[in-house]
N, C-alpha and C positions, 0 to 999 in steps of 0.2 A: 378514720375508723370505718366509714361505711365504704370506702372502697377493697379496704382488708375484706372484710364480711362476703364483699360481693366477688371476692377472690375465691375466698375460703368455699362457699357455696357452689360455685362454678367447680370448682376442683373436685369436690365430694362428689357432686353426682356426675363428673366423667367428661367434663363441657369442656373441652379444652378448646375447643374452637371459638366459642363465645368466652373464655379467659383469654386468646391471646389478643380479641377483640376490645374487651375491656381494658386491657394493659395499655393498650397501644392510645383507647380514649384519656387513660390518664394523663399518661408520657404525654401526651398534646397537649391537655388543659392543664395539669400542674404546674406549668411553667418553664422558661428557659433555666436551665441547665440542672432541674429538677429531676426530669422523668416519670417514672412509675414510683419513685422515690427509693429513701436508700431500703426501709423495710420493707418496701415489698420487694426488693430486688435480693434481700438474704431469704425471705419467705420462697420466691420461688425458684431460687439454688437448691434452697433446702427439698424440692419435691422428689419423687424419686426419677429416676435418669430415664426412662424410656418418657415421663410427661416432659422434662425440660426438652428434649432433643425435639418431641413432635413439635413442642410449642415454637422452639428456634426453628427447627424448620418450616412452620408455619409463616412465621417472619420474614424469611429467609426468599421462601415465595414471593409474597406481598413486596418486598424489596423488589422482585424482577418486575414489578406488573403495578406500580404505586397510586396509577391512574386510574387501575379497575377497581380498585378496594376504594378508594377514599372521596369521601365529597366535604367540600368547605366548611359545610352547615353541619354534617358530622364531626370533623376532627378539628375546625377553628385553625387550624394551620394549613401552611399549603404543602404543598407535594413533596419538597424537597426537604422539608423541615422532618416529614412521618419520615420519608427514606433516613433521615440520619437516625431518629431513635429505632428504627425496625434495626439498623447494621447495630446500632451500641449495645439494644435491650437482647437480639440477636446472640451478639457475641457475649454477654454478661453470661448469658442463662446458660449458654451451651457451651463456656470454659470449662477446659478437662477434659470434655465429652469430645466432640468434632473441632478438634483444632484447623480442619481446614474449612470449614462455613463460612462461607462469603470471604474467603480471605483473600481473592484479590481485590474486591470492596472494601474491605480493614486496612490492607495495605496502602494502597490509595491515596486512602484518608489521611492514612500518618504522613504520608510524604507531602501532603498539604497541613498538617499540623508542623510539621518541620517547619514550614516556611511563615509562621505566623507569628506575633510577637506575643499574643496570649492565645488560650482555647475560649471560645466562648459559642452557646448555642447547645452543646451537649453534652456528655459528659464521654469524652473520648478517650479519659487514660482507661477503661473499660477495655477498648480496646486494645492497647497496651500491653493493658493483665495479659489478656488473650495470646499473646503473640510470647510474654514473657513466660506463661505456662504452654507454651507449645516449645520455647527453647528457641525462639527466634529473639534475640534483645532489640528494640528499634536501638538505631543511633544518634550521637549525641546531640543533634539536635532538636530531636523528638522531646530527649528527655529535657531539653533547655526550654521547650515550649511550655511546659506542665511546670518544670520550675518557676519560672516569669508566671504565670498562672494563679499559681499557689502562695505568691508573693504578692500580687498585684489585685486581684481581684478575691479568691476562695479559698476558704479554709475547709473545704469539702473531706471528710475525713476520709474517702476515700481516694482520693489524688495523694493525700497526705501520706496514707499508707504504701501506695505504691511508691513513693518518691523514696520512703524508707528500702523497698527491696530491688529497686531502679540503681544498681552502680554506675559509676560516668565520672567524667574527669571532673578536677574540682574547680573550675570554670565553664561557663557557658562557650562554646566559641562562636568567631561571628564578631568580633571588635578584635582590631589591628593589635592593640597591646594584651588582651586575652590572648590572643592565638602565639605570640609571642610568647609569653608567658607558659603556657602548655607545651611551644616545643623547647625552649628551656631547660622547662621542668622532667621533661621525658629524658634530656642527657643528664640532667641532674640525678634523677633517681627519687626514692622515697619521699626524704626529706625536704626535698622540694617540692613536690604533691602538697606535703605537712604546709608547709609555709601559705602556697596556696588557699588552701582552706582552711588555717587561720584565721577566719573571718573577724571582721569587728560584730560582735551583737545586733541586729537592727535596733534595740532599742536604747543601746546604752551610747550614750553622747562622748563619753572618755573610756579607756582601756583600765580592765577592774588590776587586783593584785593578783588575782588567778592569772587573766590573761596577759599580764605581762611577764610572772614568771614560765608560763609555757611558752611564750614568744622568743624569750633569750633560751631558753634550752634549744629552740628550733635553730634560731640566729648562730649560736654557739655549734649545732650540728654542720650548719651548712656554708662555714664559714665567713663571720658578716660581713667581712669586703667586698667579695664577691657577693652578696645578698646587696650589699648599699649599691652596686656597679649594674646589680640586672637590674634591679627596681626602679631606680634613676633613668633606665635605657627604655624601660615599659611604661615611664611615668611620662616621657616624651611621645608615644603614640597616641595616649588617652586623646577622645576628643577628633580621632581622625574619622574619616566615612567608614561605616560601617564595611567587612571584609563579604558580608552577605547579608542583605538586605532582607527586611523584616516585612509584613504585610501587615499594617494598624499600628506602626509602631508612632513614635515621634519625628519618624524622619533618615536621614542618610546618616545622620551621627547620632541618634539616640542611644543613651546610654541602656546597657543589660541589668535589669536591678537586683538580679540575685547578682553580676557580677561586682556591682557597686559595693554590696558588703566587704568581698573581698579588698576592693582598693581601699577603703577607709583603712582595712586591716592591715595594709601592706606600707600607707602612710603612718599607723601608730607603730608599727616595726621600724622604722626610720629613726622614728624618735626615741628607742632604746640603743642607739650604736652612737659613740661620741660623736659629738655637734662637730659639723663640717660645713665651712663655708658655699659649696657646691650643695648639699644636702640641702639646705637653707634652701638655694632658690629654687631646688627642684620642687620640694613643697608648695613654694608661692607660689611660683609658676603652675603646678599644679589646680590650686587654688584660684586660680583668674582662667584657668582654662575652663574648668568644670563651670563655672560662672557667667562661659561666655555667650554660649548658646539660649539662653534664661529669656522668653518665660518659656519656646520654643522647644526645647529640649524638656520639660517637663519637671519635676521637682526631684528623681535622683541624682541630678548632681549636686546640686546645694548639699547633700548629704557627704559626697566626697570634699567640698569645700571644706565643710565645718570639720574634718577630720586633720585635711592637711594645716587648719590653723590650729587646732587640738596640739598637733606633732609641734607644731612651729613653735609652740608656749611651751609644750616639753624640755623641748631642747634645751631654754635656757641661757644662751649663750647669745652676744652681742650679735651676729649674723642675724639670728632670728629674731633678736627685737627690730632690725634696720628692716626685714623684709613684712612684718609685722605692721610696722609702721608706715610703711610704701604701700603696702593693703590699705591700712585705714585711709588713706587719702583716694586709692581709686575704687574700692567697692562699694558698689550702692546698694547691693542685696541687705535688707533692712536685719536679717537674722544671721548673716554672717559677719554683719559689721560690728553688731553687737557683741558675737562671740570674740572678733581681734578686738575691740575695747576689755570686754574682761579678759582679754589673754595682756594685754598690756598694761593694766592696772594692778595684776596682780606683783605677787614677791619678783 
């Protein structure tokens, strides 16, 4: 409240010089990936266009010259920390307006956002927007950044929004059986896209009645033979080194955890197409790859684990109790063992 106020007051009598000052004290003390915050950042959209542009441009300066503006004791951060929020708060205020402000600084950035496993430190699909309201779209692996992001760390409603008007393929690429997958799906057509993104729930542990009957309408679209024949072929690459390497991820095979939803999806589709001997150990198999990497590879896989023995107890049929069974003897992951004990104890 009292930095609103001292927004508000700066603005009224004409201070724009001492607001782009105070903006820029907040964005440093409020916190990592906080800012000026989200209200003052609709507050000062909303001012009228000739104060956003001086004050972006104000920023925009200070960006070229980060050394003469700032001391320690003042902004509590250092030099490169203000250079990121003068480019984000920069580019926030003056969307619409100067789509080319600091944009080879914007660009930049995304091309090292691309290359990250999450964004952390500012809030960079800002600049994003920026680039999506100038009619430039970053590529998909910008948008794979913000996804992993949005799933891993923040529920920031503003990431969340853009990810709504951010189209992109319905995998991250960047893992050998993703990238597979997506070209595929490219000869495939539509309904292959559909299958795609499919996803299992993040939170639901089995495939509802909803999602199973839109899953056979897909399965049904796209012929499930050839559905059980690609997924089987892409079930064999999971788990290999990454096809582009992540900076902060878990490593050369970490797995993509927005694209984890999808595999769990792609193992409970498995399980809707009659039980097959080969099916069966693609699962398992499935299942002790995802497992292998543990504790190293971090805790998405155990999610695809628990999915392909989900499928496995679907199934139903003698293959799947043998491979079932062959699990329970060599996994030692305490909550996936559990789940083959309750997939073997039941009917």
């Amino acid at each position: 409240m009292e930095q609103a106020a001292q927004y508000r007051e700066l603005a009224g009598r004409g201070d724009l010089a001492g607001l782009a000052r105070a903006v820029m004290l907040a964005a440093c003390h409020n916190g990592s990936m906080t800012g000026p915050g989200v209200e003052a950042m609709h507050w000062l959209r909303g001012l009228p266009a000739a104060d956003r542009l001086e004050l972006a441009r104000t920023w925009a300066s200070w960006h070229s010259r980060v050394e003469q503006v700032w001391s320690v004791e003042e902004f509590v951060r250092g030099t490169s920390y203000l250079r990121g929020e003068l480019l984000v708060v920069a580019t926030g205020v003056a969307r619409d307006l100067d789509p080319e402000l600091l944009l080879i600084e914007r660009q930049a950035r995304l091309s090292e956002v691309a290359g990250e496993y999450v964004v952390s430190g500012h809030r960079d699909w800002e600049l994003a927007e920026a680039e999506i309201a100038a009619e430039r779209i970053p590529g998909p692996p910008v948008l794979a950044a913000f996804r992993r992001t949005l799933l891993d760390y923040h529920s920031e409603p503003g990431l969340r929004a853009l990810l709504t008007r951010f189209a992109g393929p319905p995998l991250n690429p960047g893992e050998a059986w993703a990238d597979q997958a997506l070209a595929d799906a490219a000869v495939g057509g539509e309904v292959w896209h559909a299958l795609l993104a499919h996803a299992a729930p993040a939170t639901a542990g089995a495939p509802s009645v909803k999602w199973v009957r839109t899953g056979r309408e897909l399965l049904d679209a796209a012929e499930p033979e050839i559905v059980r024949l690609r997924v089987q072929q892409w079930f064999e690459l999971v788990g290999r080194e990454r096809t582009v390497p992540l900076r902060g991820s878990h490593g050369r095979r970490s797995y993509d955890p927005f694209n984890v939803h999808a595999l769990r999806g792609l193992a409970w589709l498995l399980s809707l197409l009659p039980a097959r001997d080969d099916t069966c150990d693609a699962l398992a198999r499935l299942v002790e790859t995802a497992l292998r990497g543990l504790p190293d590879s971090g805790l998405h896989p155990v999610r695809v684990a628990e999915a392909g023995v989900v499928a496995l107890a679907r199934a139903g049929n003698r293959a799947a109790r043998t491979e079932l069974e062959s699990l329970r003897r060599r996994v030692t992951h305490k909550t996936v063992l559990r789940r083959i004990n309750r997939a073997l104890a039941g009917p």
